[in-house]
C-alpha positions in Angstrom: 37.7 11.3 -66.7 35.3 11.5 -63.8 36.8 8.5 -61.4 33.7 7.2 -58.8 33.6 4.6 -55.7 30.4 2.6 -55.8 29.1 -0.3 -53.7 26.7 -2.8 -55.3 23.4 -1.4 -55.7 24.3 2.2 -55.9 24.0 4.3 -58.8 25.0 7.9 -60.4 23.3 9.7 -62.2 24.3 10.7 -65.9 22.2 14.5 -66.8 18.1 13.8 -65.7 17.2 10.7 -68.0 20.7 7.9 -67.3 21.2 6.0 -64.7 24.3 3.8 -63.9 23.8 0.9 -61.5 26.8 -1.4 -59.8 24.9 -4.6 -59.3 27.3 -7.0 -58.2 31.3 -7.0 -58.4 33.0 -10.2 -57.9 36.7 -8.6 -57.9 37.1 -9.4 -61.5 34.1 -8.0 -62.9 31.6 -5.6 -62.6 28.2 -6.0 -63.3 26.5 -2.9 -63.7 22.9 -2.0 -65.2 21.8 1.0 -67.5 18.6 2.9 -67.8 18.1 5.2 -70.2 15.8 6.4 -72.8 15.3 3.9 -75.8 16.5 7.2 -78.1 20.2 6.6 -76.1 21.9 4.1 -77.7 23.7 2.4 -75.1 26.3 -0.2 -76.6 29.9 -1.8 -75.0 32.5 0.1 -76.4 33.9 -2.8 -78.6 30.3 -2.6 -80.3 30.1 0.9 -81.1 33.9 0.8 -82.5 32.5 -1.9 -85.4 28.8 0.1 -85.6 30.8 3.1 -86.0 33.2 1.1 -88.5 30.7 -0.3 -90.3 28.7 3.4 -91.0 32.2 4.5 -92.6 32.0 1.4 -94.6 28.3 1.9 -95.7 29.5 6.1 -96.4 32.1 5.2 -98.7 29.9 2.4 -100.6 27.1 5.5 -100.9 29.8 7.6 -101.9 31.0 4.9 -104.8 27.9 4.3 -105.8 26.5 8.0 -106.3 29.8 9.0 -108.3 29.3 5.9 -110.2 26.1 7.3 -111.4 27.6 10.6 -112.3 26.6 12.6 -109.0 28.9 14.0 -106.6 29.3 12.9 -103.0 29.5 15.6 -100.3 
Protein backbone atom coordinates (compact mmCIF):
# COMPACT_ATOMS: atom_id res chain seq x y z
CA UNK A 1 0.00 0.00 0.00
CA UNK A 2 1.20 3.35 -1.40
CA UNK A 3 0.87 5.69 1.99
CA UNK A 4 0.58 9.79 0.81
CA UNK A 5 0.48 13.25 2.82
CA UNK A 6 -1.99 15.64 1.21
CA UNK A 7 -3.27 19.02 2.18
CA UNK A 8 -6.78 20.10 1.12
CA UNK A 9 -6.89 20.88 -2.43
CA UNK A 10 -4.08 18.72 -3.59
CA UNK A 11 -4.41 15.79 -5.60
CA UNK A 12 -2.37 12.58 -7.05
CA UNK A 13 -2.61 11.29 -9.86
CA UNK A 14 -3.78 7.55 -10.44
CA UNK A 15 -2.17 6.33 -14.39
CA UNK A 16 -3.23 9.49 -17.11
CA UNK A 17 -7.13 9.48 -16.78
CA UNK A 18 -7.79 9.48 -12.27
CA UNK A 19 -7.52 11.96 -10.28
CA UNK A 20 -7.76 11.99 -6.39
CA UNK A 21 -8.56 15.29 -4.77
CA UNK A 22 -8.42 16.00 -0.69
CA UNK A 23 -11.07 18.72 -0.46
CA UNK A 24 -11.44 19.35 3.06
CA UNK A 25 -10.47 17.21 6.27
CA UNK A 26 -12.01 18.15 9.43
CA UNK A 27 -9.85 15.61 11.63
CA UNK A 28 -12.46 13.07 11.51
CA UNK A 29 -13.08 12.83 7.94
CA UNK A 30 -11.83 13.26 4.76
CA UNK A 31 -13.53 14.61 2.01
CA UNK A 32 -11.96 13.86 -1.12
CA UNK A 33 -13.24 14.11 -4.90
CA UNK A 34 -12.75 11.63 -7.86
CA UNK A 35 -12.38 12.27 -11.57
CA UNK A 36 -12.28 9.65 -13.75
CA UNK A 37 -13.60 8.38 -16.92
CA UNK A 38 -17.37 7.38 -16.79
CA UNK A 39 -16.01 3.64 -18.11
CA UNK A 40 -14.13 3.59 -14.25
CA UNK A 41 -16.47 2.60 -11.97
CA UNK A 42 -15.74 4.41 -8.96
CA UNK A 43 -17.80 3.03 -5.83
CA UNK A 44 -16.96 3.19 -1.68
CA UNK A 45 -15.67 0.02 -0.89
CA UNK A 46 -18.73 -1.12 1.23
CA UNK A 47 -20.67 -0.75 -2.22
CA UNK A 48 -18.64 -2.75 -4.40
CA UNK A 49 -18.40 -5.63 -1.57
CA UNK A 50 -22.63 -6.02 -2.05
CA UNK A 51 -22.24 -5.18 -6.19
CA UNK A 52 -19.73 -7.75 -6.21
CA UNK A 53 -22.04 -9.96 -3.87
CA UNK A 54 -24.86 -9.46 -5.58
CA UNK A 55 -23.10 -10.57 -9.31
CA UNK A 56 -22.23 -13.99 -7.36
CA UNK A 57 -25.81 -14.15 -6.50
CA UNK A 58 -27.15 -13.29 -9.97
CA UNK A 59 -24.13 -16.20 -11.37
CA UNK A 60 -25.43 -18.86 -9.39
CA UNK A 61 -29.30 -18.00 -10.21
CA UNK A 62 -28.00 -18.19 -14.13
CA UNK A 63 -26.25 -21.18 -13.25
CA UNK A 64 -29.63 -22.79 -11.66
CA UNK A 65 -31.60 -21.80 -14.15
CA UNK A 66 -29.53 -23.01 -17.34
CA UNK A 67 -29.05 -26.58 -15.62
CA UNK A 68 -32.65 -26.47 -14.84
CA UNK A 69 -33.22 -26.45 -18.51
CA UNK A 70 -30.92 -29.29 -19.22
CA UNK A 71 -27.71 -27.12 -20.32
CA UNK A 72 -24.56 -27.05 -18.50
CA UNK A 73 -23.10 -24.03 -16.78
CA UNK A 74 -19.39 -23.22 -17.26
Amino acid sequence: MLVLTRKAKQSIMIGDDIEVTVLANDGAKVRLGIQAPSSVPVHRTEIYLEIQSQGQVSAAAGEHELRARGGKAG
